[in-house]
N, C-alpha and C positions, 0 to 999 in steps of 0.2 A: 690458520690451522696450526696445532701444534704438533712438534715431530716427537710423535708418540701414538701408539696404536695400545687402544682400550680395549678392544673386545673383538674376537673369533665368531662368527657364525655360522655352521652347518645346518642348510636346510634339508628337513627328510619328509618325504611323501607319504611315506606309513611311518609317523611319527610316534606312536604308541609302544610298538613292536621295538621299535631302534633304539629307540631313548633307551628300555630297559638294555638292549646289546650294550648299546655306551655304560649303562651303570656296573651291569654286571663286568666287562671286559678292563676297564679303565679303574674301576675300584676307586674314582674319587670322591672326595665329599660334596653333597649336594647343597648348594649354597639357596638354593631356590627352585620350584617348580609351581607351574600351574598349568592353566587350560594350554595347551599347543607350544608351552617352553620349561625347558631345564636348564637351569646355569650349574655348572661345576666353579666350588670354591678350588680358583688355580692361585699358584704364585705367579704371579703377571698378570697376561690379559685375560680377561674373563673366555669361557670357552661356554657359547652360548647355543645349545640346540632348540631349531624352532620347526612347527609347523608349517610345513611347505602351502604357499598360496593354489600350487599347481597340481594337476594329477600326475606329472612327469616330470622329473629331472636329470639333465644328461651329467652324470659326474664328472667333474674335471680329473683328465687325464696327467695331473700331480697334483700333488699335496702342498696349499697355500701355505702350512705352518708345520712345525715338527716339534713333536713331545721329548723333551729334553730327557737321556738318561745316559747313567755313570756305565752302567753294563750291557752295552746291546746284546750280547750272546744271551743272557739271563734273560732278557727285554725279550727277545726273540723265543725261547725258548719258552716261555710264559703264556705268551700267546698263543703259541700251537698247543698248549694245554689247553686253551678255555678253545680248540676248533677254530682259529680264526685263521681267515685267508692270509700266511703273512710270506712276503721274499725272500730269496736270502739276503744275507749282509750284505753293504757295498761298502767303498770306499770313496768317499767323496772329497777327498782332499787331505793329505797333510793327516792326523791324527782323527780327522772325522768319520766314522762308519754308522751305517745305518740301516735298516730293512723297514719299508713299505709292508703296509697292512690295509685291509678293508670291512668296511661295514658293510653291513647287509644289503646296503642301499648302493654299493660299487663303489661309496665313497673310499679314494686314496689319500692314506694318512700315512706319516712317517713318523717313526721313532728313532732318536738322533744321538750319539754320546755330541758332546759340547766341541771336543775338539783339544 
C-alpha cells in the first residue's frame, strides 16, 4: 500500500438532486459524470460523488476531509448566501479555524484555512 490517499467518496441516496447541490454550492469543475457518479477536477485527491447501493444512509457524525481555504469568514459567508446549513467558525488549533457545513443528505463537511 502506498502512503498516499487518491480519492474522496461521498455516497448519496437521492443522487440526482445532490449532485447538482455539490455543483451548484462548491462551484468546481466537472472532471467527469455519468450514470450514478460525478468527479470534481480537485487539486489532490479526487472528490468522487457516487450513487448510494442503499435506500438509506446514516451520515457520519464528522467530516472524513476538509476543503482547504485562505478566508474562512469569506468561505463562511458564501455559503450562507447559496442557503446552506453552515456553523460558525471554530478554532482548531494554533492558526486553524474552520466551520462545518451540510448537504442535503446531513452529510458533514468542513471548510478549513491551512493553518
Amino acid at each position: 500500500m502506498k502512503n498516499k490517499i487518491n480519492r474522496c467518496f461521498i455516497h448519496l441516496v437521492n443522487f440526482e438532486s445532490t449532485k447538482e447541490w455539490y455543483k451548484n454550492v462548491l462551484d468546481f469543475e466537472v472532471e467527469a459524470e455519468g450514470e450514478g457518479f460525478l468527479q470534481f477536477k480537485m487539486n489532490g485527491p479526487s472528490l468522487i460523488l457516487l450513487q448510494a447501493q442503499v435506500k438509506e444512509i446514516t451520515p457520519l457524525p464528522y467530516s472524513p476531509f476538509l476543503f482547504e481555504t485562505d478566508e474562512i469568514e469569506l468561505t463562511q459567508t458564501k455559503l450562507k448566501e447559496k442557503n446552506v446549513k453552515v456553523d460558525e467558525i471554530e478554532n482548531f488549533g494554533g492558526q486553524m479555524y474552520g466551520c462545518h457545513f451540510y448537504d442535503p443528505e446531513g452529510n458533514k463537511l468542513l471548510a478549513c484555512t491551512s493553518g
